[in-house]
N, C-alpha and C positions, 0 to 999 in steps of 0.2 A: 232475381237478385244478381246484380254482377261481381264476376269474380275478380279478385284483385290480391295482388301479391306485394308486399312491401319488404325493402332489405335494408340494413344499418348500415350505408359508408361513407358516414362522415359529410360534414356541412359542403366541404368544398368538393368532394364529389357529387353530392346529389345535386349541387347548384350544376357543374358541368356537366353532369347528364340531361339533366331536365334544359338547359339554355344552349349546351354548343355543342353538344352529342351530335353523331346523323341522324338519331333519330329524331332529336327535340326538333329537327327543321318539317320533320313532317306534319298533316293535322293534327289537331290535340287530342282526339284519343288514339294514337298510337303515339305519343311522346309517355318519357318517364317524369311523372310530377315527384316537384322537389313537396315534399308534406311537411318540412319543418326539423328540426333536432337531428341533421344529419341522416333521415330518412327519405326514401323514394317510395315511392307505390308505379306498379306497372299494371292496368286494366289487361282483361285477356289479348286484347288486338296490339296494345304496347307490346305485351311480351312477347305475341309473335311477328311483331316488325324488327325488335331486338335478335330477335333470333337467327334474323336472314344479315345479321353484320359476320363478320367473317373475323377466325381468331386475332387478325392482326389490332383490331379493332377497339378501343374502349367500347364499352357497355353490350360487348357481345352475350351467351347464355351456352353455359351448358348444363344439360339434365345428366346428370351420370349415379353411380354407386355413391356418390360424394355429397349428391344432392342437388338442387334445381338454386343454381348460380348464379350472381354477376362480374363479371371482370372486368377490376378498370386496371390497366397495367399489368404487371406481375401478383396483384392482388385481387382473389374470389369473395365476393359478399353472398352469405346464402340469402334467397327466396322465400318468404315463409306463405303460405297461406291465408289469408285473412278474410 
């Protein structure tokens, strides 16, 4: 079963992650799919091509005491498990 993470930020983020991110320009399973309603889902290999973006970066990750992250801007969406 694959593992996959989905986070709530919003229609016009999840479109610019999933389409004009660094990562959306990679193959498709390490992009962030847009799922609908303002939602992403990131597969394990998304999450860890997300990871290697650097904080300057929309759709970077961080794992901290806060929780397993995404940041676009000044703004963290958490990660949940699914």
């Amino acid at each position: 079963m694959a593992t996959t993470w989905v986070a709530d930020v919003g229609p016009e983020n999840a479109h610019w992650l999933a389409t004009e991110s660094r990562t959306a320009r990679l193959a498709r399973e390490y992009r962030p799919m847009d799922i609908g309603d303002g939602r992403i889902s990131l597969s394990a290999l998304a999450l860890g091509a997300s990871r290697e973006l650097g904080e300057e970066e929309d759709g970077y990750i961080t794992d901290d005491g806060e929780g397993l992250r995404i940041w676009i801007g000044d703004d963290a969406y958490e990660l949940e498990l699914v």
